[in-house]
DRENKE-564645 format. One record per residue (C-alpha): residue number from 1; residue in three letters; x, y, z. Coordinates in steps of 0.25 Angstrom, whole numbers, plus 5000, padded with zeros to 4 digits. Example, Ala and Ser with C-alpha at 12.3 -4.5 7.8 and 13.67 -1.06 7.14 Angstrom:
<pts>
- 1 / ala / 5049 / 4982 / 5031
- 2 / ser / 5055 / 4996 / 5029
</pts>
This chain:
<pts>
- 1 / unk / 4843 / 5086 / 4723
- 2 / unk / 4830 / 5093 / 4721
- 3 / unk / 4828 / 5106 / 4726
- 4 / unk / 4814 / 5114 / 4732
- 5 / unk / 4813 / 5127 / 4736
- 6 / unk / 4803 / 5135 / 4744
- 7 / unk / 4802 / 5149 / 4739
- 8 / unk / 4803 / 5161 / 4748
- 9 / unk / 4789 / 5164 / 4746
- 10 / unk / 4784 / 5149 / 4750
- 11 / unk / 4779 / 5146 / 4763
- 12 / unk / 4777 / 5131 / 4767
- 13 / unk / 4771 / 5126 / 4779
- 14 / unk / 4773 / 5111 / 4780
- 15 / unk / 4785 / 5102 / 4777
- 16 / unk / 4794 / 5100 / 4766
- 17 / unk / 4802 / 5089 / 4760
- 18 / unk / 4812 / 5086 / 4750
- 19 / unk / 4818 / 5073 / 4749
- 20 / unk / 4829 / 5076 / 4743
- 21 / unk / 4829 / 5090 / 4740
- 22 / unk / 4834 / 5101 / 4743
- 23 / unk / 4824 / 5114 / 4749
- 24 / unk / 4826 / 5127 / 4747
- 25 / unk / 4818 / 5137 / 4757
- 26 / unk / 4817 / 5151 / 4753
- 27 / unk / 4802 / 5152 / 4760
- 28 / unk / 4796 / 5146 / 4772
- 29 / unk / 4794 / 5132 / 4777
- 30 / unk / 4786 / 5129 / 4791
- 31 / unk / 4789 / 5115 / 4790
- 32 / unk / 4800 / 5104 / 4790
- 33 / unk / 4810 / 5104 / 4779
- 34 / unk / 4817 / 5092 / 4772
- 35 / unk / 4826 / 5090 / 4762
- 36 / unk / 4841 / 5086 / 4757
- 37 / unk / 4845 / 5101 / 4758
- 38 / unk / 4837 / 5113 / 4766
- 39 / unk / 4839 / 5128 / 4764
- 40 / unk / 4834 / 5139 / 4770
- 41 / unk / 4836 / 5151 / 4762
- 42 / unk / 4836 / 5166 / 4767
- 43 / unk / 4822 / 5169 / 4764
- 44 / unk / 4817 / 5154 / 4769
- 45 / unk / 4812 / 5149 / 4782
- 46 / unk / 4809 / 5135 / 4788
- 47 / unk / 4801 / 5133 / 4802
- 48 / unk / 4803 / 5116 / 4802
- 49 / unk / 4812 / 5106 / 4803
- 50 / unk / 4823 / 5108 / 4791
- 51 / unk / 4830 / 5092 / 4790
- 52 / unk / 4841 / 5091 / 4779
- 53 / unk / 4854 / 5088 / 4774
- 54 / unk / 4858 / 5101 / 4772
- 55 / unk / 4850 / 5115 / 4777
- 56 / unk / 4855 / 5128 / 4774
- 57 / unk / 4847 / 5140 / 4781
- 58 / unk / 4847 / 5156 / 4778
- 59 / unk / 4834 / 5158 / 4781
- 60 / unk / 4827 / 5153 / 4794
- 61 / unk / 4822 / 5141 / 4800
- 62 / unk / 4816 / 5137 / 4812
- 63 / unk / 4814 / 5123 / 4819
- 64 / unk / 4827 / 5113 / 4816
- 65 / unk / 4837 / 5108 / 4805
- 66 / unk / 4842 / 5096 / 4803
- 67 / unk / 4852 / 5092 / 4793
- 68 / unk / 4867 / 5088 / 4789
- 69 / unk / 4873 / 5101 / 4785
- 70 / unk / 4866 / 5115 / 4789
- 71 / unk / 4870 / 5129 / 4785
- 72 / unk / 4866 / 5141 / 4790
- 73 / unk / 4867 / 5154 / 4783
- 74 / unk / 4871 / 5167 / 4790
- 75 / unk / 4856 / 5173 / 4789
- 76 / unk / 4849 / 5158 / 4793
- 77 / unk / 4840 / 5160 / 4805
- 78 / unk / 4838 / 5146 / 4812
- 79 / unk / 4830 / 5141 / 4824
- 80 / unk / 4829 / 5129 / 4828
- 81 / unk / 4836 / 5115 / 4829
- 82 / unk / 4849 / 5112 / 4822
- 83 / unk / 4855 / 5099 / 4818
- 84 / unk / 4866 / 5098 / 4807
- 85 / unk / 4878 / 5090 / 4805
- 86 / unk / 4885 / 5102 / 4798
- 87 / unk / 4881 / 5116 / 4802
- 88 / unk / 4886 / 5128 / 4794
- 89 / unk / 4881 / 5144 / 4800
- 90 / unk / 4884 / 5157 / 4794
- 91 / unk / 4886 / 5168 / 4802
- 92 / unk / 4874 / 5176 / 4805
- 93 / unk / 4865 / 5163 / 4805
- 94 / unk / 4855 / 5164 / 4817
- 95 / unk / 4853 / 5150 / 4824
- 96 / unk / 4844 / 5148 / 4836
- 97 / unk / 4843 / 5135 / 4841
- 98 / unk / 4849 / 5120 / 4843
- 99 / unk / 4861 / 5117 / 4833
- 100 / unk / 4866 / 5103 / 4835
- 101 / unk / 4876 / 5101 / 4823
- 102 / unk / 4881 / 5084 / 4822
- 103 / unk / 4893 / 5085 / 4814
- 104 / unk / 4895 / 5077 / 4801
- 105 / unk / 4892 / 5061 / 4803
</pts>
């Protein structure tokens, strides 16, 4: 699985897509994010949609997730709309929002 990542000091304004990939935010993305694998790091920020298999956040991210198995870290800060199957959350993780968690299919 090929792996991008976006440095911390890389802003993108705009969409970005990996097919199969994963993506590794340490910056900051105003846009929609795809991939096979999402994470957010501590210093990375996403203001977008965020659609993948699996999405990790430590940093922050405002708008909503989508994805099969979601993990947030105790310092994520998240906003927004939530749909998982799976949902992990540290302690100290701040979520504000909608959280709608399936259950395995």
């Amino acid at each position: 699985m090929a792996s991008s990542t976006i440095e911390e000091d890389l802003k993108i304004d705009g969409n970005v897509v990996s097919k199969s990939g994963s993506v590794d935010i340490k910056g900051s993305v105003v846009g929609d994010v795809t991939g096979e694998a999402i994470n957010v790091q501590l210093t990375g920020s996403v203001d977008g949609v965020v659609s993948a298999k699996r999405v990790a956040v430590e940093g922050k991210h405002k708008g909503s997730i989508k994805c099969d198995d979601l993990r947030f870290a105790s310092t994520a800060q998240v906003r927004g709309e939530v749909t998982a199957q799976t949902m992990t959350t540290e302690s100290g993780a701040r979520v504000v929002g909608n959280i709608n968690v399936t259950g395995a299919e």
